[in-house]
C-alpha positions in Angstrom: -128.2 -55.7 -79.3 -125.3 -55.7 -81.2 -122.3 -53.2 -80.8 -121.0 -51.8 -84.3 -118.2 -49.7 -83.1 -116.7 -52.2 -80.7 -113.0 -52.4 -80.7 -109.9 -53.7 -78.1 -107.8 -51.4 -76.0 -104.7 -53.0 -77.8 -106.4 -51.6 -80.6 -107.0 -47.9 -79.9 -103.6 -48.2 -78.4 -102.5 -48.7 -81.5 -104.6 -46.0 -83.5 -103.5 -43.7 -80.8 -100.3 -43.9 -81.5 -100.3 -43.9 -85.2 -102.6 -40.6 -84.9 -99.2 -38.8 -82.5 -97.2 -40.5 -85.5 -99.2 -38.7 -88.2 -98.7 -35.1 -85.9 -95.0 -35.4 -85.5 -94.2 -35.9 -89.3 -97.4 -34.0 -90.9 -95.0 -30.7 -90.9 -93.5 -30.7 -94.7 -91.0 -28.6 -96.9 -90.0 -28.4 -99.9 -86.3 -28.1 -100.8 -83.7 -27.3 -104.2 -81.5 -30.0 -104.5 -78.3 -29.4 -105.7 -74.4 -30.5 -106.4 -71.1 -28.6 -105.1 -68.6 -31.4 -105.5 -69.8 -34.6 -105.7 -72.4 -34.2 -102.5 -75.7 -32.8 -101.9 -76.7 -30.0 -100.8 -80.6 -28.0 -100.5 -81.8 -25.0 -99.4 -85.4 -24.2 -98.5 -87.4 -23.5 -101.8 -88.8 -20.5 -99.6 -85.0 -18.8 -99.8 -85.2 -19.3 -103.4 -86.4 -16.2 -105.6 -86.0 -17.8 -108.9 -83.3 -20.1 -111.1 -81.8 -18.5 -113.9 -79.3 -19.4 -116.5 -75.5 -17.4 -115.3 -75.9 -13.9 -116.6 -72.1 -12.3 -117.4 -70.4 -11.7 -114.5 -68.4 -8.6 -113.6 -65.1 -9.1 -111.6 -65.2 -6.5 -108.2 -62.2 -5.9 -106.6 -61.3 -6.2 -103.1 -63.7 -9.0 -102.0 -63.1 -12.4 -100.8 -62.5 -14.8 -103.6 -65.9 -16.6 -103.3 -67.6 -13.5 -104.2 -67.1 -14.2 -108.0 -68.3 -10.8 -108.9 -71.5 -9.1 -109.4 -74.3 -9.3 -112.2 -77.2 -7.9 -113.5 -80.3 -10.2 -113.0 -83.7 -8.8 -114.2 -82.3 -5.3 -113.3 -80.8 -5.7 -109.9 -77.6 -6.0 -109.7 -76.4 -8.6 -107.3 -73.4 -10.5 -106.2 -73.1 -14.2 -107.2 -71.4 -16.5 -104.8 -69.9 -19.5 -105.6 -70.4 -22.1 -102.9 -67.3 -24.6 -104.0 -65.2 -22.1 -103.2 -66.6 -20.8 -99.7 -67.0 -24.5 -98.0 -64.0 -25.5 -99.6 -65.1 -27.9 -101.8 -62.6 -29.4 -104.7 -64.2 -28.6 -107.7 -65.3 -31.5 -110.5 -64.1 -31.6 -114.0 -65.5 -29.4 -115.8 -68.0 -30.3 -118.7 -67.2 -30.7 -122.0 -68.4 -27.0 -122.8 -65.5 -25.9 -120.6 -68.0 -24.1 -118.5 -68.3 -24.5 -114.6 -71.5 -23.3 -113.7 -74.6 -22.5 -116.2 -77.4 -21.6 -113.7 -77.7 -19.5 -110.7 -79.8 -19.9 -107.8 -81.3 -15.9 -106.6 -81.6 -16.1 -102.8 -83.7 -13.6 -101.6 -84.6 -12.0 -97.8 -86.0 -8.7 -96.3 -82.1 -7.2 -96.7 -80.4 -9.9 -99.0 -80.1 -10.6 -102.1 -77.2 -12.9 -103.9 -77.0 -15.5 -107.0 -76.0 -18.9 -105.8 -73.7 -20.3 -108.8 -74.5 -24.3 -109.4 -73.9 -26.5 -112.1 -77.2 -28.4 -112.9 -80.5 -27.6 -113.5 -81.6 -28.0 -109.8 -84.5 -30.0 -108.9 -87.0 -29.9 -105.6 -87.2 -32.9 -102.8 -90.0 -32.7 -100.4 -89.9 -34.0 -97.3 -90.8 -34.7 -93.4 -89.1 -32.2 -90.8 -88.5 -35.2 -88.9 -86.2 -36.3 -91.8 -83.6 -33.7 -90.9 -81.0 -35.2 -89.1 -79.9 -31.8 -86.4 -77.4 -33.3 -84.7 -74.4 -31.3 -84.1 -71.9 -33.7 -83.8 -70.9 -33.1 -87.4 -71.2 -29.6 -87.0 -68.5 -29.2 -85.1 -66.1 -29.8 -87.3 -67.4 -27.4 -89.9 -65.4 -23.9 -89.9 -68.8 -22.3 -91.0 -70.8 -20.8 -88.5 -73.1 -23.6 -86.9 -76.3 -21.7 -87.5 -75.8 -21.7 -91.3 -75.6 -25.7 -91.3 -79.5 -26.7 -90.2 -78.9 -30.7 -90.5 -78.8 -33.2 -93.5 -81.3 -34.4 -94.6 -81.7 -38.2 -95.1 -83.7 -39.4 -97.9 -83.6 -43.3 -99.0 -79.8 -44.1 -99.6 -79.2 -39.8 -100.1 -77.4 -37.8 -97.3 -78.2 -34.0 -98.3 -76.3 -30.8 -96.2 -79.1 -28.1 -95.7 -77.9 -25.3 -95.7 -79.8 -21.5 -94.2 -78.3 -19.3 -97.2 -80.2 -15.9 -94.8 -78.2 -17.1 -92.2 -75.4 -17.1 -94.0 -75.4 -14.2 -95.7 -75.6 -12.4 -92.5 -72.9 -14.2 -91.1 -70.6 -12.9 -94.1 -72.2 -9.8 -94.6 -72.1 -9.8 -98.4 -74.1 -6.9 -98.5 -71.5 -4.6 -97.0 -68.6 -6.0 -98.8 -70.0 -5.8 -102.1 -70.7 -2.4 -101.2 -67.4 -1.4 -100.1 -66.0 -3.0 -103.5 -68.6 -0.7 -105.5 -67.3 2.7 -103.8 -63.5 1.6 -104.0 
């Protein structure tokens, strides 16, 4: 009688392993890609209410010079944030239009709402949670708060900062500064 379904141990060794393999990177996301300087950067599509082109802006006094102001977007009226500024990051040239920035990123929680300013249409990256680098060693030397920094993620040749916008709006409490610029 003849035994169909034979195999070696070496073999299911093998098939074992590839199964844990397929369990540790099985967990996806999806991220926006974007530029602040010349680098990388994402944050979770799940963070991202929509992309918009940059509404006017209106100037508010009193808040930290990141805070580029606040617009109206579909009737809310939110504060845009501009990134380069925040980290610290030396701005490009700007484009031949003169402009800076023509799209805006809306960031949405439960108690947050804020438009990311960026300078190209973003686009999406999907990838393996095992493909986030955590490592704190670079952290460290970040003045942001470590919690807003979740890794980089490493894609072929591409190094991309991911970045927890919730987290970070917390940390600066935008909420409660744009606030106190409205009443003033």
């Amino acid at each position: 009688m003849e035994n169909i379904g034979e195999t070696t141990i070496t073999e299911v060794i093998k098939e074992a392993a590839a199964d844990v393999q397929k369990k540790d990177t099985g967990k996806r996301i999806q991220l926006i890609i974007f530029k602040l300087g010349s680098e990388e950067y994402a944050l979770p599509i799940d963070q991202i209410k929509e992309v918009v082109l940059t509404p006017r802006i209106a100037k508010m006094p009193q808040t930290p010079v990141y805070i580029k102001g606040v617009a109206n977007i579909r009737g809310s009226i939110i504060a845009i944030l501009d990134l380069e500024q925040k980290f610290g990051i030396e701005k490009q040239e700007k484009n031949n239009s003169g402009a800076t920035s023509h799209y805006t990123l809306v960031v949405e929680s439960d108690t947050y709402k804020v438009g990311v300013l960026v300078k190209e249409v973003p686009n999406t990256l999907t990838i393996n949670v095992i493909e986030i680098d955590r490592a704190s060693n670079f952290i460290q030397y970040s003045s942001l708060d470590e919690s807003c920094i979740q890794g980089v993620v490493k894609s072929g040749e591409r190094l991309i900062i991911l970045v927890d916008m919730i987290r970070l709006m917390e940390a600066e409490n935008i909420n409660s500064t744009v606030a106190k610029a409205l009443i003033n």
